[in-house]
Structures are given as structure tokens and as C-alpha cells.
C-alpha positions as CSV (number, residue, x, y, z in Angstrom):
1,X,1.1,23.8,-0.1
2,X,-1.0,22.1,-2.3
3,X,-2.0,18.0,-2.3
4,X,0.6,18.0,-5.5
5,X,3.1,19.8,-4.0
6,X,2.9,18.0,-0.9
7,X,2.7,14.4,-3.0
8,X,6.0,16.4,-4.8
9,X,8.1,16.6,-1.8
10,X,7.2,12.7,-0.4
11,X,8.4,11.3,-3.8
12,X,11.7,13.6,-3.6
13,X,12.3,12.4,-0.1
14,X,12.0,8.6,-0.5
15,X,14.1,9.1,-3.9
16,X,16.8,10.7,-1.4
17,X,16.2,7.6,0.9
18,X,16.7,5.2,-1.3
19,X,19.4,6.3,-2.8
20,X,21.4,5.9,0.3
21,X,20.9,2.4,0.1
22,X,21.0,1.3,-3.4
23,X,24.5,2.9,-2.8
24,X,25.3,0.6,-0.4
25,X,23.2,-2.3,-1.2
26,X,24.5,-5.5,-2.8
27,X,22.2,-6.3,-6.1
28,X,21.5,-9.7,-7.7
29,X,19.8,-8.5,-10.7
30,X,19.9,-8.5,-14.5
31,X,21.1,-5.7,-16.5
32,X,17.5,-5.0,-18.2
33,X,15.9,-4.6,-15.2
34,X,18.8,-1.8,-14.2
35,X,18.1,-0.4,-17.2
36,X,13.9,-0.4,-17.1
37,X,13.8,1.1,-13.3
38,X,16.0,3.5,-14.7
39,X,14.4,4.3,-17.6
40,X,10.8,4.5,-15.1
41,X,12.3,6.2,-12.2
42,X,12.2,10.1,-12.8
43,X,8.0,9.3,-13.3
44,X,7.8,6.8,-10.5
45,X,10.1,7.7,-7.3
46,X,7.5,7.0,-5.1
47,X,6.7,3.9,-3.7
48,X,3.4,2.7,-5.1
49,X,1.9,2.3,-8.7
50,X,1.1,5.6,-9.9
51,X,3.3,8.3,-11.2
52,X,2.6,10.9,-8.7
53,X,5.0,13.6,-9.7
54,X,3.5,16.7,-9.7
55,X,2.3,17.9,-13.0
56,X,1.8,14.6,-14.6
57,X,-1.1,13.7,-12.8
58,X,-3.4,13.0,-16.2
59,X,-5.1,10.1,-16.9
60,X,-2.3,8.7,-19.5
61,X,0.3,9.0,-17.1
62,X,-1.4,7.6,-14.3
63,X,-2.8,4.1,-16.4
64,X,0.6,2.3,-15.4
65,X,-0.8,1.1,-12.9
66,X,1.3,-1.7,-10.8
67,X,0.0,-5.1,-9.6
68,X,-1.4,-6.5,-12.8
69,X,1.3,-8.7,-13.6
70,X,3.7,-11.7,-12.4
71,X,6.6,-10.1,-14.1
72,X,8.0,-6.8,-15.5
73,X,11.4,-5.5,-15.6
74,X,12.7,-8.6,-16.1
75,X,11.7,-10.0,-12.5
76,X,9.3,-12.7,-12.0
77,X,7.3,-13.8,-8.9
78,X,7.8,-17.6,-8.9
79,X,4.6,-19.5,-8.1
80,X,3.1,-19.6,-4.4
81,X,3.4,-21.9,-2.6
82,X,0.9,-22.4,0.5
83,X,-2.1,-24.7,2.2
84,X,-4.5,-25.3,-0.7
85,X,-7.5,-25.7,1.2
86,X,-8.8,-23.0,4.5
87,X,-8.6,-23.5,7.9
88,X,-5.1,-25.6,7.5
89,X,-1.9,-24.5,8.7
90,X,1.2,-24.1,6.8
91,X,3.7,-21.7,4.8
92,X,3.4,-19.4,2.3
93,X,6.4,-19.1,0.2
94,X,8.3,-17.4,-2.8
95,X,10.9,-16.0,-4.5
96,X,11.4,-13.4,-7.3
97,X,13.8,-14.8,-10.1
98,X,15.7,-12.6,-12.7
99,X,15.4,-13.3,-16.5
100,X,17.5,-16.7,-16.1
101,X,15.7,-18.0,-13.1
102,X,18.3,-17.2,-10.6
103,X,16.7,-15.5,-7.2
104,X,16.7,-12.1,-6.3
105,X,18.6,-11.4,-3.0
106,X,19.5,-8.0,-3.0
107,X,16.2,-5.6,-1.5
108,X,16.3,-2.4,-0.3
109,X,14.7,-1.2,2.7
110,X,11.3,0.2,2.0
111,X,9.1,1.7,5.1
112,X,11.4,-0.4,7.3
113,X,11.0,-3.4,5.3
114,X,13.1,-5.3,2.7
115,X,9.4,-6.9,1.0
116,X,5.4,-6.1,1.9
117,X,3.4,-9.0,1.1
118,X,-0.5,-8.0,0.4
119,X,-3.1,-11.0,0.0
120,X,-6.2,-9.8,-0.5
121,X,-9.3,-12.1,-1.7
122,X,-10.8,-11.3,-5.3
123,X,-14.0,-9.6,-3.9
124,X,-11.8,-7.6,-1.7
125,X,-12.4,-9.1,1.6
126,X,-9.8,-11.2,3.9
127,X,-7.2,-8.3,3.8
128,X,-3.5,-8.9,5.0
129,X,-0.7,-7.3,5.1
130,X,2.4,-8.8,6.1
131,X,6.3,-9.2,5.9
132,X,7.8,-12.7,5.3
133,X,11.5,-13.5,5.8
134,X,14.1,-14.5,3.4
135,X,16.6,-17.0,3.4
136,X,20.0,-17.4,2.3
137,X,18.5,-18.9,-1.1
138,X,16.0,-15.7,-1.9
139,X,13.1,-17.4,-0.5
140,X,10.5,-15.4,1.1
141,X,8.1,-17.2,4.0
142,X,6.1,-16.4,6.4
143,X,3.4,-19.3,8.6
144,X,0.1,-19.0,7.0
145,X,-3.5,-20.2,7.5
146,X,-6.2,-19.2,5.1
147,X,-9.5,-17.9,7.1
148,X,-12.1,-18.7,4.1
149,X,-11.5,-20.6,0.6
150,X,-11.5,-18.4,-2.6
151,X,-9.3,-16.6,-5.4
152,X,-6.8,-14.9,-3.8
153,X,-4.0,-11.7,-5.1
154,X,-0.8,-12.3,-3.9
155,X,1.4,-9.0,-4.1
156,X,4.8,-8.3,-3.5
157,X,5.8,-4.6,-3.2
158,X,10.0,-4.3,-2.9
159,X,12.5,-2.0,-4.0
160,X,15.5,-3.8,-5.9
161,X,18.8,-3.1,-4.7
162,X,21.7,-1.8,-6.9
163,X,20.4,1.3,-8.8
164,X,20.0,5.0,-7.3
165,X,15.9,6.1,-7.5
166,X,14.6,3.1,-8.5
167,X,10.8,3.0,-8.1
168,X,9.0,0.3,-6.2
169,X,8.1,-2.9,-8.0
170,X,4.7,-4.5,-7.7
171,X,4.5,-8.1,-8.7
172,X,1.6,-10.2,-7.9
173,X,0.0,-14.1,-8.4
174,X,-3.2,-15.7,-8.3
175,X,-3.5,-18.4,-5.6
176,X,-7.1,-21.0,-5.3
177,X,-8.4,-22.0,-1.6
178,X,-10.0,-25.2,-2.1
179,X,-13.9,-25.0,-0.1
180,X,-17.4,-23.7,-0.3
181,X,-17.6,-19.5,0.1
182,X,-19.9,-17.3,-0.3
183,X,-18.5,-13.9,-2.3
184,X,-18.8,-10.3,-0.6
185,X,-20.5,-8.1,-2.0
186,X,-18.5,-4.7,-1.4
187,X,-21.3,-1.5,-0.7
188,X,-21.3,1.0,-3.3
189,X,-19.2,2.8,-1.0
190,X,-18.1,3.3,3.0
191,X,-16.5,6.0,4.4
192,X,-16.4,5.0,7.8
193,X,-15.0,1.7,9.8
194,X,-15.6,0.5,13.3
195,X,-12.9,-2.0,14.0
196,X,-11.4,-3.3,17.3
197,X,-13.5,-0.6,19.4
198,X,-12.1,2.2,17.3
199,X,-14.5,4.5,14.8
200,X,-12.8,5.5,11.9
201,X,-14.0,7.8,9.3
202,X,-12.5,9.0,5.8
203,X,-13.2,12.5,4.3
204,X,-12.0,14.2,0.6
205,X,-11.9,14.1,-2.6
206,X,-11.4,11.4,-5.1
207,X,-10.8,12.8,-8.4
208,X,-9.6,10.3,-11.7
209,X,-6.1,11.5,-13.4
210,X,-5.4,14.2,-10.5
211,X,-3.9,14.2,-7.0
212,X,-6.1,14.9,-3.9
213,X,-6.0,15.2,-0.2
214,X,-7.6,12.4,2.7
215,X,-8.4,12.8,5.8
216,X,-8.7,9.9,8.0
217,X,-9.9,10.7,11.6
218,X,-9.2,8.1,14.4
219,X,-12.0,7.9,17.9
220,X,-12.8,5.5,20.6
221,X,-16.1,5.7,22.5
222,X,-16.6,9.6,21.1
223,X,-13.3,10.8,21.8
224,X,-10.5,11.7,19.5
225,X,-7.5,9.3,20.0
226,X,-4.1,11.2,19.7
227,X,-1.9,8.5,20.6
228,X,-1.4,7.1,17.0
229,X,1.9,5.9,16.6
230,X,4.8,5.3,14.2
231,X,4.2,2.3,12.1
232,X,5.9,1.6,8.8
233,X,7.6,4.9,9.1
234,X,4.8,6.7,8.9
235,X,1.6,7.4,11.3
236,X,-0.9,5.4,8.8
237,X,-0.6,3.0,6.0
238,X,-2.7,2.8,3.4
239,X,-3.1,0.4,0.3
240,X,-5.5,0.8,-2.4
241,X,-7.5,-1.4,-4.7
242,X,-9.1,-0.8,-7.8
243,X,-11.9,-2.6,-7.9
244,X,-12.6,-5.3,-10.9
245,X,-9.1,-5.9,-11.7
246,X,-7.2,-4.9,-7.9
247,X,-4.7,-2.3,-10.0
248,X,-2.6,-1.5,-6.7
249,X,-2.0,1.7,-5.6
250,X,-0.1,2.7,-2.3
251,X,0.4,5.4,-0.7
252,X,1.8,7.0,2.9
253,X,0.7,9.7,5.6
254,X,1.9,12.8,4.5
255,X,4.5,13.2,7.5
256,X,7.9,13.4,8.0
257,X,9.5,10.1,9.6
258,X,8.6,10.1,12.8
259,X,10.7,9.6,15.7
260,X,10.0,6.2,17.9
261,X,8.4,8.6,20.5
262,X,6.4,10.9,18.5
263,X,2.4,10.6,18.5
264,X,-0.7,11.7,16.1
265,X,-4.2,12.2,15.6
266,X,-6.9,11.7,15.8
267,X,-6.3,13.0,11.7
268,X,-4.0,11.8,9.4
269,X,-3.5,13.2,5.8
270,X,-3.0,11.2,2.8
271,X,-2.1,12.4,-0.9
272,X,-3.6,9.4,-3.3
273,X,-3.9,9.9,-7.3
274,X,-6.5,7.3,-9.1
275,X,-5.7,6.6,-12.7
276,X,-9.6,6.0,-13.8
277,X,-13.2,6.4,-12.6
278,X,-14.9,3.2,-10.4
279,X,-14.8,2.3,-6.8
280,X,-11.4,1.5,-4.7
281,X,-10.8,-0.3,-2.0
282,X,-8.9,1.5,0.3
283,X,-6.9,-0.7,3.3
284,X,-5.5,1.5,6.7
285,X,-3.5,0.1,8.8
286,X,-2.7,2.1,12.1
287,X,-1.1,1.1,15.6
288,X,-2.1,2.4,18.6
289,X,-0.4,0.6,22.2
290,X,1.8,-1.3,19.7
291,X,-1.7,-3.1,18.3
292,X,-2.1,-3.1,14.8
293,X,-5.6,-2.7,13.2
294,X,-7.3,-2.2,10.0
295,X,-10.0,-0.1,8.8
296,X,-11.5,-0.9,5.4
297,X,-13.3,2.0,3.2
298,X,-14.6,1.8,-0.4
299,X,-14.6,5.2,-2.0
300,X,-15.8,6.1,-5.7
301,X,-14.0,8.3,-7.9
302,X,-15.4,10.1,-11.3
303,X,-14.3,11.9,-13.9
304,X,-14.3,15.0,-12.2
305,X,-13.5,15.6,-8.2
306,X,-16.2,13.6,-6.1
307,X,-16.5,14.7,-2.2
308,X,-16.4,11.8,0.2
309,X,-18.6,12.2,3.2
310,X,-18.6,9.6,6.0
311,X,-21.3,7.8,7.3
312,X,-22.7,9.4,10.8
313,X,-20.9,8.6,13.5
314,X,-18.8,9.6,16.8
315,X,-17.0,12.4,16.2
316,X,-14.5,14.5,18.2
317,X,-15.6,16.7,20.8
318,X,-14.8,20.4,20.3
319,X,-11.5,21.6,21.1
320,X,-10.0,18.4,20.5
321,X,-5.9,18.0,19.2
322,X,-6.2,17.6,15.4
323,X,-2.6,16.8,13.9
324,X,-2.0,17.8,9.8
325,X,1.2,16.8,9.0
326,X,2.9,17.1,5.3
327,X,6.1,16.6,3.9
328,X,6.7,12.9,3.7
């Protein structure tokens, strides 16, 4: 089956998944935004920004791209609130508010979470990904220190409760770290990651307006690691950046849920669709012995299909237990 089909049957399956429990789900929400996921959710079904049904991968359908604005749908993300300066301890906190101010309670589980909280920095460094907790007022918050200072993308990633197939909504702020930084410059482009003792390489195609496959390939000290296991419902987790205005895009293994017990690698698959040409920054997280870690890539995508090919390094040795899994 092809990278669309596979995308195809991922979108059908969280559709069915969250339909179970919008039908249960209590909702706190205003009757436009019932009617604009409606309206949005036979193109969008999957979580993430992109309409990834198959067959309307082209450019114009893929420019709707989520994580460029505080509010749509008639939800708002309320300012942040969190230490203004680096190095200090605090909380980060929010809500999202309805037309008439009131906050949101009602979320539906998405991946095993009610909200995914992504802070990135504006050069596309300090990466987090999170989940804060709400309290009985619909206010999400979570302890938080700031590493460096900087401009920094808040994003919150939820499914509303209270409509069958509603898509995923992407709302995000701007937050300022008081202090002296120096910006990263991101390479032109890095298809390979050491991180925590672990080498981690990413091979495909990106191609603008289309669907295509990834491969990400987990090994420690030369040797294939096939102990990958379930996080977030899936065996990897993987956020992408556009880079220049950080138009979000995210997107799952292509696996069926895994059970608690079940194990992968060292290769996961990924179905990703890019809405234009440029570089993205593209954000893994995988957990191995119940440790999280992130691997960090920046891959360039043109007009046409353009091959990735990772930087040398370890690879498997011959023989080795290479899992492809499709379907989610």
C-alpha cells in the first residue's frame, strides 16, 4: 500500500477513535466552533495541520496549515503566563476561552492525552514537548523553567469535545525570555541525530503538496535497538516545523496502537505531507526503558520529490530485526 493509502487508513482510524469519545464527552463550546470543525472535518480527520486525505494532497489543499494563529473556530488561547526571564522557576499557564471568554473544559483524548503543549524557540532550538494539567476552572499548568532567553511559540494541540470527527485544533502564542542569547543557526539540513548515546538517522523523500514515506532508524554503539516502546500510542512521535513562520505539522508512526508489551525497531515509518518548498524542522520523540529522548532533523523539501540521505554513521549490522509497521 502506498504512503497515501497508508496516511488514508491512519486518518479513518483516529476519526473512528474519536468519535467514541466526542460521543461520550461532555463539551463546553460555542455553537460556531461545532459548526467550523464540522464543516473542516471530512478534509482534516487526522490529527495535525495538513489535510492528509488521500487524493487531496496538492498544494492548495495542503496551505491550511495549523499553528499560525491564537484563535480559529471561535477558540482562543488566552495569554501565557510563565517566568519572564531564564533560569527562574515557576508555572506556565493557560486556558482556551470560547467566543464569550468562558473556558474550555471539555477535551478529548488525543494519543492518550487530553492537550500537547509544544514550546519551541523562534530559531528552532530549546524543543519541548509536554502535557500540562487542568483544573476545575479550564486552566492548563505545568512547573516551568526556561533554559535560555528568547522568542518563544507556545502551541496547544487538543481535540474539542462534543462533535463526532472533529479534527485537531492547533492554537499557539508568542511568549519573550528576558536575557542576552545568541540565535542558532539551523544547518541547511541534518538527517542524522546522536542524542543520549543513541544514533539516529532519517531517510526518504520530502516532496511539497504530496504525501511521502520516512524512515527513522534507531542504534546504540553500532547495533540496531529493537526495544522501542509504545509512547503516545504510537512507537515514535514526531512534530514538524516549517521553518520562517513554524506552520505546524504533526504526524504519527504508521502502526497500529500498540499493546503496553509490544516492542519496535530499530525503523519506524512515518507518512508526513508538506504544504510548500523550504526547510522543516522535524522533532522525534521515542522511549526506550521508559526514557524519553529527542532527536532533532532538518530536512528540505522542493517542488518536486527530494531524497533525504543521512549523514554517515553507525548503522545496523546485517541480519538485523527491521520492523515496518502501517496502518495507524
Amino acid at each position: 500500500m502506498n504512503a497515501a493509502g497508508r496516511l488514508g487508513l491512519y486518518a479513518g482510524g483516529v476519526a473512528v477513535a474519536f468519535g467514541a469519545a466526542f460521543a461520550t464527552a461532555a463539551a463546553v463550546v460555542p455553537d460556531s466552533a461545532v459548526a467550523g470543525w464540522k464543516s473542516r472535518s471530512a478534509a482534516s480527520a487526522g490529527h495535525g495541520g495538513m489535510d492528509m486525505t488521500p487524493g487531496n494532497a496538492s498544494a492548495s489543499s495542503l496551505d491550511g496549515v495549523r499553528g499560525l494563529s491564537l484563535a480559529t473556530d471561535g477558540l482562543t488561547l488566552s495569554p501565557v503566563t510563565a517566568p519572564q526571564a531564564s533560569e527562574v522557576a515557576g508555572t506556565l499557564s493557560f486556558r482556551v476561552v470560547d467566543a464569550t471568554g468562558t473556558a474550555v473544559t471539555g477535551f478529548a483524548p488525543s494519543h492518550e492525552k487530553k492537550l500537547h503543549l509544544i514550546v519551541v524557540r523562534a530559531d528552532g532550538s530549546q524543543f519541548r514537548h509536554v502535557h500540562p494539567d487542568m483544573d476545575a476552572s479550564g486552566t492548563w499548568s505545568i512547573p516551568w523553567q526556561w533554559a535560555q532567553a528568547g522568542t518563544y511559540r507556545v502551541f496547544a494541540d487538543f481535540v474539542p469535545a462534543g462533535t463526532r470527527n472533529a479534527p485537531a485544533i492547533t492554537l499557539t502564542r508568542t511568549v519573550q525570555v528576558a536575557g542576552a542569547f545568541t540565535p542558532v543557526t539551523q544547518p541547511d539540513s541534518r538527517a542524522s541525530d546522536d542524542v543520549d548515546g543513541y544514533h539516529v538517522t532519517i531517510t526518504g523523500e520530502l516532496a511539497a503538496g504530496a504525501t511521502g514515506d520516512l524512515a527513522i532508524t534507531v542504534t546504540k554503539d553500532g547495533r540496531p535497538v529493537t526495544t522501542l516502546e509504545p509512547y503516545l500510542g504510537s512507537f515514535g512521535h514526531l512534530v514538524a516545523l516549517r521553518e520562517g513562520d513554524l506552520g505546524y505539522l504533526h504526524v504519527h508512526a504508521e502502526t497500529a496502537d500498540p499493546a503496553p508489551q509490544d516492542r519496535a525497531g530499530p525503523t519506524i515509518r512515518f507518512a508526513a505531507a508538506v504544504p510548500t518548498g523550504g526547510r522543516y524542522l522535524l522533532y522525534l520523540d521515542f522511549q526506550v526503558d521508559k526514557q524519553v529522548h529527542t532527536a532533532e532533523f532538518v530536512l528540505v523539501a522542493a517542488t518536486g520529490a527530494t531524497t533525504v540521505t543521512p549523514n554517515p554513521g553507525p548503522s545496523p549490522s546485517a541480519g538485523s530485526n527491521s520492523h515496518g509497521h502501517s496502518g495507524h
